[in-house]
MIMI-131301 format. One record per residue: residue number from 1; x, y, z of N, C-alpha, C in turn. Coordinates in Angstrom, 2 decimals. Layout:
> NUM	X	Y	Z	X	Y	Z	X	Y	Z
...
//
This chain:
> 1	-36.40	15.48	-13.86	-35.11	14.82	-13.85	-35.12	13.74	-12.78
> 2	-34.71	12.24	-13.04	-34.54	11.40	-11.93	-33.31	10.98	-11.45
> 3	-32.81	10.79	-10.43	-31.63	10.53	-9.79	-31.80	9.15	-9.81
> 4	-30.71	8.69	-9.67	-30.69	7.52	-9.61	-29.32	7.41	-8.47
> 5	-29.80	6.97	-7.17	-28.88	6.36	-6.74	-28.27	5.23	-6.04
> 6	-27.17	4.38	-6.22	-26.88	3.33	-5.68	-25.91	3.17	-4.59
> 7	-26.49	2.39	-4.01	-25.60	2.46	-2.37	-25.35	1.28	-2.32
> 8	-23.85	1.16	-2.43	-22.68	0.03	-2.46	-23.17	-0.64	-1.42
> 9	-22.72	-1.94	-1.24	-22.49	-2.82	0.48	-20.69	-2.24	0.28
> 10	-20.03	-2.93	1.29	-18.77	-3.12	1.31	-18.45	-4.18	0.68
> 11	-18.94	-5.47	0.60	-18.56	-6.45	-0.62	-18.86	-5.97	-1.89
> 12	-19.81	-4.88	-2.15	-19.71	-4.43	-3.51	-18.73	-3.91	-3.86
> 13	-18.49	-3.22	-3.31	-16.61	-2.02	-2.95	-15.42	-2.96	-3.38
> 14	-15.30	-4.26	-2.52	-14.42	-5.52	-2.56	-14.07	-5.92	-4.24
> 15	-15.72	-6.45	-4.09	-15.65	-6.91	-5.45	-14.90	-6.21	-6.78
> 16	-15.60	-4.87	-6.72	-14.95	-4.22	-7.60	-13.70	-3.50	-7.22
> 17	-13.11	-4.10	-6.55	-11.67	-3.93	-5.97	-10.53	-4.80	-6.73
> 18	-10.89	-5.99	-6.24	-10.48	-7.28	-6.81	-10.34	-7.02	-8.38
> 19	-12.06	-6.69	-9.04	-11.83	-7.02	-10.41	-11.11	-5.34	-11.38
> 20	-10.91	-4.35	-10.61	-10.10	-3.61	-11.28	-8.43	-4.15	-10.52
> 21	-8.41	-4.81	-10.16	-6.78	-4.88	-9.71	-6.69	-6.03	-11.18
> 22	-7.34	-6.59	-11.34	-7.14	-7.35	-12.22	-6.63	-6.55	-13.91
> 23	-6.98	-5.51	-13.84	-7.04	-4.63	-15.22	-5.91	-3.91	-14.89
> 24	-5.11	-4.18	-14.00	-3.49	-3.43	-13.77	-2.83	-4.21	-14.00
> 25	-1.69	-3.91	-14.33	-0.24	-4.09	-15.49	0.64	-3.94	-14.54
> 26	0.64	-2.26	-14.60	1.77	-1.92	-13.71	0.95	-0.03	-13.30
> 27	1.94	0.16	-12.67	1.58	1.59	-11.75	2.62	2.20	-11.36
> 28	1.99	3.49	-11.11	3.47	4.75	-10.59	2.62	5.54	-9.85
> 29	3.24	5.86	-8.63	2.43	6.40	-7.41	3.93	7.11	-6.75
> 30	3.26	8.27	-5.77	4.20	8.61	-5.11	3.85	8.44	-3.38
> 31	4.38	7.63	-2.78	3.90	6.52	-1.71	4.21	6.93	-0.39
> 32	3.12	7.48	0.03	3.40	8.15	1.68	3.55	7.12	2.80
> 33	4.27	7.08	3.62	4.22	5.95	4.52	4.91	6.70	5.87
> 34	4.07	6.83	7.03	4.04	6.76	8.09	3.99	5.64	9.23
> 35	4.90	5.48	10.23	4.64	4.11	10.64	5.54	4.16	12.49
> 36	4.91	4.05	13.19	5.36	4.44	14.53	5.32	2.69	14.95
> 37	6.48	3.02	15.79	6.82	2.17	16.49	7.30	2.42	17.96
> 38	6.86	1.98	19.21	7.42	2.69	20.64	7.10	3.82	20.41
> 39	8.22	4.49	20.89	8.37	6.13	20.63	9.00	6.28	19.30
> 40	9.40	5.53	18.89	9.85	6.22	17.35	8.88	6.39	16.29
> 41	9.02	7.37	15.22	7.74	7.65	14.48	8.99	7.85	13.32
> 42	8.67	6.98	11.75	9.38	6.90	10.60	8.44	7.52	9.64
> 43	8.61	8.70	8.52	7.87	9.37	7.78	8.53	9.43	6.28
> 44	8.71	8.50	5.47	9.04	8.64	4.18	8.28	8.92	3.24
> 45	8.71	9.23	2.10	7.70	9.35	0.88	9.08	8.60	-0.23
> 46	8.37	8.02	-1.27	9.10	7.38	-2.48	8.23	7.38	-3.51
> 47	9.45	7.46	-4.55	8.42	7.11	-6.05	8.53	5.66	-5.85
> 48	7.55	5.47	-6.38	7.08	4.05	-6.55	6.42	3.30	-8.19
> 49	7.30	2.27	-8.63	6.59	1.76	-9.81	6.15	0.04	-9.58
> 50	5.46	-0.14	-9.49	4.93	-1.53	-9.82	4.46	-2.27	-11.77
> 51	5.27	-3.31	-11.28	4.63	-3.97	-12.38	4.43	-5.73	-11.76
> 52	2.99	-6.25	-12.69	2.49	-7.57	-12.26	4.05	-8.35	-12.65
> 53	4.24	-9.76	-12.18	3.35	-10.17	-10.82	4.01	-9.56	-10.02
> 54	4.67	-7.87	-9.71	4.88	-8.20	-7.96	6.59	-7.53	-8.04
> 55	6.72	-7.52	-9.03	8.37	-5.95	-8.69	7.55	-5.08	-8.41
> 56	8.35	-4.64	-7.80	8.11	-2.83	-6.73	9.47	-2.51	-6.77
> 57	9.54	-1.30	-7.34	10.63	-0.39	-7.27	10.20	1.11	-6.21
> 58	10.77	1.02	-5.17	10.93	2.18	-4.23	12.38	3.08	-4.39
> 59	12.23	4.39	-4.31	13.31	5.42	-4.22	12.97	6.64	-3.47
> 60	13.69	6.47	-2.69	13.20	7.24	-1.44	13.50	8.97	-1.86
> 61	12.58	9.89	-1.65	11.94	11.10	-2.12	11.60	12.18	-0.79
> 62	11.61	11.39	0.04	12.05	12.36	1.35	12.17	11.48	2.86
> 63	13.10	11.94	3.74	13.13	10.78	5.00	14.27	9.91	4.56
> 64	15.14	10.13	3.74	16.07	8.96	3.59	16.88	9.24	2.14
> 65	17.51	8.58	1.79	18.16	8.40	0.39	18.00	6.93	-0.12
> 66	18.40	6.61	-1.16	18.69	5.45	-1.42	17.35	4.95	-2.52
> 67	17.49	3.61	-3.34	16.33	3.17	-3.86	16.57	2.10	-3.89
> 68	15.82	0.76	-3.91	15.35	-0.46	-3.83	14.23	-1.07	-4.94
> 69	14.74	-2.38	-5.46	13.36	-2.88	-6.36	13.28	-4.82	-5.56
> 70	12.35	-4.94	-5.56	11.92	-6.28	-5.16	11.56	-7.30	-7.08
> 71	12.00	-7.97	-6.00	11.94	-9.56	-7.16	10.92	-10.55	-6.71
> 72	9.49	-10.37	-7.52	8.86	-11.79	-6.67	9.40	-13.09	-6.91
> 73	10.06	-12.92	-8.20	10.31	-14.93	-8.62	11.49	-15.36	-7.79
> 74	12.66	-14.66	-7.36	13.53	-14.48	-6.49	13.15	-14.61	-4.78
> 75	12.44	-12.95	-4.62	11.83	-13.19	-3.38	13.41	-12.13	-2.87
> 76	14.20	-11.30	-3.56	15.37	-10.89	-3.08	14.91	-9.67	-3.52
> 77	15.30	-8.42	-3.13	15.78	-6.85	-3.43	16.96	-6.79	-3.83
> 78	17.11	-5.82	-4.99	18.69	-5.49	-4.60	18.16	-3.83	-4.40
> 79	19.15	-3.34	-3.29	19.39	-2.28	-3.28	20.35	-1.29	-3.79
> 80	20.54	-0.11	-3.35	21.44	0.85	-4.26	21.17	2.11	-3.43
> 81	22.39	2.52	-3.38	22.44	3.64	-2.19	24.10	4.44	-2.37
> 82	24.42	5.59	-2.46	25.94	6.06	-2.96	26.43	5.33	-4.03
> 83	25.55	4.44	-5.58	26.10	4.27	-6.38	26.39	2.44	-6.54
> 84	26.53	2.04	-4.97	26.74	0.84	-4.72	25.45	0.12	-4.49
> 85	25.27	-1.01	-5.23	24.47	-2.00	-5.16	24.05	-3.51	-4.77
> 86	23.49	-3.65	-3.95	23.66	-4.84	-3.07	22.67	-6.03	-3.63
> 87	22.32	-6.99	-3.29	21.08	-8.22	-2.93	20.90	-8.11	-1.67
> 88	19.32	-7.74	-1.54	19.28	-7.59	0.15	18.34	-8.88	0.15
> 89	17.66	-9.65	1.11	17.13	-10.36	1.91	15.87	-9.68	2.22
> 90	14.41	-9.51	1.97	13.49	-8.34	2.28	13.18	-8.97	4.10
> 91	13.45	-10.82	4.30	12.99	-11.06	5.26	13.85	-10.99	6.54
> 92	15.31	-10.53	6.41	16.52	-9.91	7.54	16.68	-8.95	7.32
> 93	16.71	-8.54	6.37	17.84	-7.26	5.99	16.92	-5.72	6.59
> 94	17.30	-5.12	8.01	16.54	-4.25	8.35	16.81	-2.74	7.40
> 95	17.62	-2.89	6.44	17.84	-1.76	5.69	16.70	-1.55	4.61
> 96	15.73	-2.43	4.21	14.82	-2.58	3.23	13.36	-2.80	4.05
> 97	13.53	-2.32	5.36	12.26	-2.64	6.11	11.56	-1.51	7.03
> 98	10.60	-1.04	7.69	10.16	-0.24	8.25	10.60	-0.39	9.73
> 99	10.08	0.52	10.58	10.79	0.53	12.04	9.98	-0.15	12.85
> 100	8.92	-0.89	12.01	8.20	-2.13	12.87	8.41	-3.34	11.92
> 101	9.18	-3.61	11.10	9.80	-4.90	10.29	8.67	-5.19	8.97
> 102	7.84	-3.67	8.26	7.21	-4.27	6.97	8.58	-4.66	5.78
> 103	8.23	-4.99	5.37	8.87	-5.57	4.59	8.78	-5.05	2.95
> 104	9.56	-4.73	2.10	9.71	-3.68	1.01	8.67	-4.06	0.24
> 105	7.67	-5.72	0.13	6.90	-5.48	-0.60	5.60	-5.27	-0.10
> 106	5.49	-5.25	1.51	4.26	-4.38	1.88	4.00	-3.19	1.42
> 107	4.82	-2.97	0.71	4.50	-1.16	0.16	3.65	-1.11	-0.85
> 108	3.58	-2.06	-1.45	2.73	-2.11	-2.61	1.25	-2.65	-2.76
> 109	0.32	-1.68	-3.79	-0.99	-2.01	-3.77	-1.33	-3.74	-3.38
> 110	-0.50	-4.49	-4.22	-0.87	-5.70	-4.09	-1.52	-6.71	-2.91
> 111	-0.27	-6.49	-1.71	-0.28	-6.81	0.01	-1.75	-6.86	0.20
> 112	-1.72	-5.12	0.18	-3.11	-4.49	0.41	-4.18	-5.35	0.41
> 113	-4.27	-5.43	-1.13	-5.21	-6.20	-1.66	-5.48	-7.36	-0.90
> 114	-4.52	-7.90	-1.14	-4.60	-9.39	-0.20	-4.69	-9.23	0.92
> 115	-4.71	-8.69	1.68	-4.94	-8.85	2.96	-6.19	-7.93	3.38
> 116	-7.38	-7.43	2.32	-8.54	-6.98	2.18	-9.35	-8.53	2.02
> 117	-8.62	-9.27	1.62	-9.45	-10.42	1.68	-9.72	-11.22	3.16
> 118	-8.79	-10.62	3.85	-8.67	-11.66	4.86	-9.28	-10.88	6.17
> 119	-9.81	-9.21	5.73	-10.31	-8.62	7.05	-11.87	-9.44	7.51
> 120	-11.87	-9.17	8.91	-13.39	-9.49	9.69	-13.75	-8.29	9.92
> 121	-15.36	-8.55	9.87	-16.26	-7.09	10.09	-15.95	-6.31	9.47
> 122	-15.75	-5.99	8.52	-15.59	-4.54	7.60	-17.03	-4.09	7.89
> 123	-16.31	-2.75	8.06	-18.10	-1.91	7.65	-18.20	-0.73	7.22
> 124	-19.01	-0.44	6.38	-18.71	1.13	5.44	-19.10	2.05	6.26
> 125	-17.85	3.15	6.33	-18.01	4.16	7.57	-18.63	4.91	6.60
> 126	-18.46	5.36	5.59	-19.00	6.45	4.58	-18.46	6.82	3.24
> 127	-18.80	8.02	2.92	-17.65	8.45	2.01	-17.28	9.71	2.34
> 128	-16.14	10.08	1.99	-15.07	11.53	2.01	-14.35	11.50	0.92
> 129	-13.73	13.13	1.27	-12.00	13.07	-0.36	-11.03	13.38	0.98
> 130	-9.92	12.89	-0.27	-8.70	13.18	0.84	-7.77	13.80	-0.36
> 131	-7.05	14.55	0.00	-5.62	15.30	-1.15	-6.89	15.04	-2.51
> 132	-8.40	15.64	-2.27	-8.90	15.56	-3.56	-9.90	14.63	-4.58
> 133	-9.42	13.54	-3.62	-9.98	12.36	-4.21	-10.62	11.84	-3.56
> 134	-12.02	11.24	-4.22	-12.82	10.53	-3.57	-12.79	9.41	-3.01
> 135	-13.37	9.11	-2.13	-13.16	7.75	-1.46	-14.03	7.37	-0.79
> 136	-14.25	5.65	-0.61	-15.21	5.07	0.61	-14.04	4.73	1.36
> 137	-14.46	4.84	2.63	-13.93	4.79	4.08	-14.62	3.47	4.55
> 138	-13.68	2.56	5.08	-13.88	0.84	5.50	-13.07	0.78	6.71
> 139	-13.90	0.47	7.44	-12.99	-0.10	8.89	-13.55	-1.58	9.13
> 140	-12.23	-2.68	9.41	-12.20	-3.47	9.76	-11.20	-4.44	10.83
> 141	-11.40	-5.80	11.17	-10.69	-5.83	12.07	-9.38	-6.54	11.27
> 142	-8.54	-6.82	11.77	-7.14	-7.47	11.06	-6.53	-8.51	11.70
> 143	-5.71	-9.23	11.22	-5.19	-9.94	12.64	-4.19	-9.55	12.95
> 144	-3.61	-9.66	14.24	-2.52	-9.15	14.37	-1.41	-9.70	14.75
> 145	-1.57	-10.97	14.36	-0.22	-12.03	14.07	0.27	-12.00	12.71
> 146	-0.21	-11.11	12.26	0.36	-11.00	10.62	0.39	-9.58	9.95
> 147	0.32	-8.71	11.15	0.36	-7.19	10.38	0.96	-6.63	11.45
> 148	2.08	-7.23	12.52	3.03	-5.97	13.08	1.87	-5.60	14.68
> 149	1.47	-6.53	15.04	0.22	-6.40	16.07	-0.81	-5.24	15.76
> 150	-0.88	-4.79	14.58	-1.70	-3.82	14.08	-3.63	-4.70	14.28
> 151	-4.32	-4.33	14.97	-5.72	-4.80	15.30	-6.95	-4.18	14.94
> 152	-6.42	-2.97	13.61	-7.84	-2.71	12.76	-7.25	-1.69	12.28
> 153	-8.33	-1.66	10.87	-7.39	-0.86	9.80	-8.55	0.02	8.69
> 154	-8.51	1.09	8.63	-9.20	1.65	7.87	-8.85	1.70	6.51
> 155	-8.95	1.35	5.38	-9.25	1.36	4.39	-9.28	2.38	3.62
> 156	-8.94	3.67	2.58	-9.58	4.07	1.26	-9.73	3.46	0.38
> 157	-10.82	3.22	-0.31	-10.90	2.81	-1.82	-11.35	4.01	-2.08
> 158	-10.69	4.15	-3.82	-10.63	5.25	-4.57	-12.53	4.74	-5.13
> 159	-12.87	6.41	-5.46	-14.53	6.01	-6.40	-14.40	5.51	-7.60
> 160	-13.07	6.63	-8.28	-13.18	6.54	-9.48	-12.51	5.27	-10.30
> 161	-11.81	4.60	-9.63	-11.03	3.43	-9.98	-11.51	1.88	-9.05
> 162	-11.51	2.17	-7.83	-11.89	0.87	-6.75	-10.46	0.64	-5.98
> 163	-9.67	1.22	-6.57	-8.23	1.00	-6.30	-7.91	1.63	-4.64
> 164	-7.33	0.67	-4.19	-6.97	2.06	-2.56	-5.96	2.93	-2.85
> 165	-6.62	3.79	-1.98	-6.17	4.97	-1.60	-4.77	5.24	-0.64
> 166	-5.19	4.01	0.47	-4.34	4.77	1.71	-5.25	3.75	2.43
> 167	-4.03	3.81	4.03	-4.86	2.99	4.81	-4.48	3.52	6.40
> 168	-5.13	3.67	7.30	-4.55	3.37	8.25	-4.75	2.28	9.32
> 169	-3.40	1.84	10.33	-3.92	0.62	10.63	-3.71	1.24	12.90
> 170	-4.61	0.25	13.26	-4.13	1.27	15.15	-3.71	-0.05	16.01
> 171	-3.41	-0.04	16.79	-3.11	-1.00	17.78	-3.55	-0.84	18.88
> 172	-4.55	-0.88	19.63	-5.21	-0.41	20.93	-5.68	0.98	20.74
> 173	-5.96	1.31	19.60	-6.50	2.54	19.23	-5.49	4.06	18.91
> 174	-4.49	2.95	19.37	-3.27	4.21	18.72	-2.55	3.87	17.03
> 175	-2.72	4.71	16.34	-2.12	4.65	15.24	-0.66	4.89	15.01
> 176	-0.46	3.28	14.19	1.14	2.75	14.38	1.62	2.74	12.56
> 177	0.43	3.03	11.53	0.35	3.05	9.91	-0.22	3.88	9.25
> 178	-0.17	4.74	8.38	-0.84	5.45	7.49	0.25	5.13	6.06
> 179	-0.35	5.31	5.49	0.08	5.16	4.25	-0.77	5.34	2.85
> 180	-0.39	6.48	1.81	-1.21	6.71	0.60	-0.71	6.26	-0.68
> 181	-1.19	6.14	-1.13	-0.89	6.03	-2.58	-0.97	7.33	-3.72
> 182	-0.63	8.65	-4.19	-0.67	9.54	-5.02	-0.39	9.43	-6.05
> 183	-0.76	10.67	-6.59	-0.27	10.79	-8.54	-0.38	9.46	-9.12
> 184	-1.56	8.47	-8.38	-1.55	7.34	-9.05	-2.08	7.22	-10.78
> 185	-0.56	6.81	-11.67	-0.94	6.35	-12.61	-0.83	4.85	-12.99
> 186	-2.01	4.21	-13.84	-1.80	2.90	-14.13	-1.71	2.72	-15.75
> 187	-1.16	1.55	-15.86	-1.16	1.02	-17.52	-0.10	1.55	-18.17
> 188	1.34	2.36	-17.81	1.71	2.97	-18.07	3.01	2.32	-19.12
> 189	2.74	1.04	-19.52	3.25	0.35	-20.38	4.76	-0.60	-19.74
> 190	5.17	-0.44	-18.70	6.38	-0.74	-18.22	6.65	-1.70	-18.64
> 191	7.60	-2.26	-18.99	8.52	-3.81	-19.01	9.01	-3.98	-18.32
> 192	9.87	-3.35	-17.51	11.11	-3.66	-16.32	10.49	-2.20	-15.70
> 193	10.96	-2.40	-13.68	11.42	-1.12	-13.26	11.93	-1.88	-12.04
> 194	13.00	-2.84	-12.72	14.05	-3.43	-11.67	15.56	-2.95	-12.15
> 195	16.47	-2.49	-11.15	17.81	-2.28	-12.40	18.56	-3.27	-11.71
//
């Protein structure tokens, strides 16, 4: 019997990052997000649906109430919280933002993505599973005029898809981000998951 095995670079990982994001539509995940700021530490979870180019619908599932969908052609949220429904602002409005100012559509795979393009030094720490699932592990550096002074960020990409996993990001070596992606399903036919 012969094995055959192949050992990725991290631009191989990339690559096929990029070109399965391309084969997504839309998605439903249930979206862990951890995120410290000072002494304060914020721990939500939400269902989450995405569809291209770029609505994200969040509804908060523990740590909060309320649900939110983003508009890329707009660039506005409306929210909804006790029934009542607003237009929020994602770039003032601290009600649609994290306790270090991400912004409602950092939540989504997409960001991610993009801003996998823009890391320095990536380098493949290895592979592990996490909640099960396989993954390569990527640490790289970030900048941190554009991620919340966050200055390096580990990475999951999923095996079985290329898709991430989860990330975390540290600031002087203290961790200020974690965040997963679960029960990720894709293709799931959506038209709308803005109300």
């Amino acid at each position: 019997m012969i094995y055959l095995i192949i050992n990725l670079t991290v631009d191989d990982i990339f690559q096929k990052t990029y070109k399965s994001w391309e084969n997504v539509k839309d998605y439903y995940a249930i979206f862990y997000s951890w995120t410290a700021k000072d002494d304060k530490v914020e721990l939500k979870e939400y269902e989450q649906k995405y569809l291209q180019p770029g609505y994200l619908y969040l509804k908060v599932i523990k740590g909060g109430s309320g649900e939110a969908c983003y508009d890329p052609n707009t660039n506005k949220a409306k929210g909804r919280r006790f029934g009542i429904t607003l237009t929020l602002d994602p770039e003032k409005d601290g009600r649609i933002q994290s306790i270090r100012g991400d912004r409602i559509y950092h939540a989504g795979m997409l960001k991610t993505i993009e801003r996998i393009r823009t890391y320095s030094e990536p380098t493949l720490i290895g592979e592990k599973t996490i909640d099960n699932i396989k993954v390569y592990e990527i640490s790289a550096k970030i900048d941190p005029s554009k991620n919340f002074s966050a200055e390096r960020e580990i990475i999951f990409i999923r095996q079985d898809n290329f898709l991430p996993y989860g990330f975390i990001q540290y600031k002087s070596n203290r961790k200020v981000k974690e965040v997963y992606w679960r029960n990720l399903k894709i293709n799931n036919g959506y038209t709308k998951v803005c109300f």
